[in-house]
N, C-alpha and C positions, 0 to 999 in steps of 0.2 A: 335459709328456709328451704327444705325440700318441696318441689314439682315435682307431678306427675302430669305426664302425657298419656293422650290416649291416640292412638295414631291407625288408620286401618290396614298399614301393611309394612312388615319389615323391609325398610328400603335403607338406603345412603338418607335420608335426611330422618329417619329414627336410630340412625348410627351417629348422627353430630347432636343429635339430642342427649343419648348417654354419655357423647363425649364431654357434652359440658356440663353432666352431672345431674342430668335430671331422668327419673324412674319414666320408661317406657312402656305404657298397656298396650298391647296389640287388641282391636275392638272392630266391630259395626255397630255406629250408633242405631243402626235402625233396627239390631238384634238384641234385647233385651237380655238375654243371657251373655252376650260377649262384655256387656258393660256394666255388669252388675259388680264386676272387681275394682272397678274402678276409682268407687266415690268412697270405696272404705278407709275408715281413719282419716281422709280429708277436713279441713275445717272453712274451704272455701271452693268453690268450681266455678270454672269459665265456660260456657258453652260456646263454639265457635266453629262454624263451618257453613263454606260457601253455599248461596241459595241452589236449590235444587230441587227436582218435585220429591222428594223424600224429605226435605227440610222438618215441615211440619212432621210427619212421622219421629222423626231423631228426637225433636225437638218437646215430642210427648213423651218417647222413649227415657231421656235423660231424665227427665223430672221424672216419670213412677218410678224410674231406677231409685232415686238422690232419693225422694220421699218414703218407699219402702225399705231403705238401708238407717233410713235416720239423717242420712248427710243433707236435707234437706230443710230449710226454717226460712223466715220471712226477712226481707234484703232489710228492715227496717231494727231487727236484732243483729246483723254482722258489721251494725256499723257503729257499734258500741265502742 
């Protein structure tokens, strides 16, 4: 099954990322346009990043990203 990462900066750990075969996005989640490639053609997203006062920000960011692209629907249809 392909992964995708979304990672906020090319470093050595989004380099062992590709190495083990998973698609890397370079992003800010708190930037609505860096993450707007991200949820494309996906059929599942993990949100995940440490708290910080930007949290909440990211955390509304991803969702209008995933709900304005479509990659978005209710946890209670992906568990079909």
């Amino acid at each position: 099954m392909p992964v995708r990462f979304m990672v906020r900066r090319e470093d050595e750990r989004a380099a062992e990322l590709r190495a083990l075969g998973a698609e890397v996005v370079i992003g800010d989640l708190t930037r609505p346009e860096t993450v707007a490639a991200a949820p494309q053609g996906v059929a599942r997203m993990y949100f995940a990043m440490r708290v910080s006062p930007d949290h909440l920000l990211a955390a509304t960011v991803v969702a209008s990203v995933a709900r304005s692209t479509g990659s978005w629907r209710p946890w209670s249809t992906c568990r079909r």
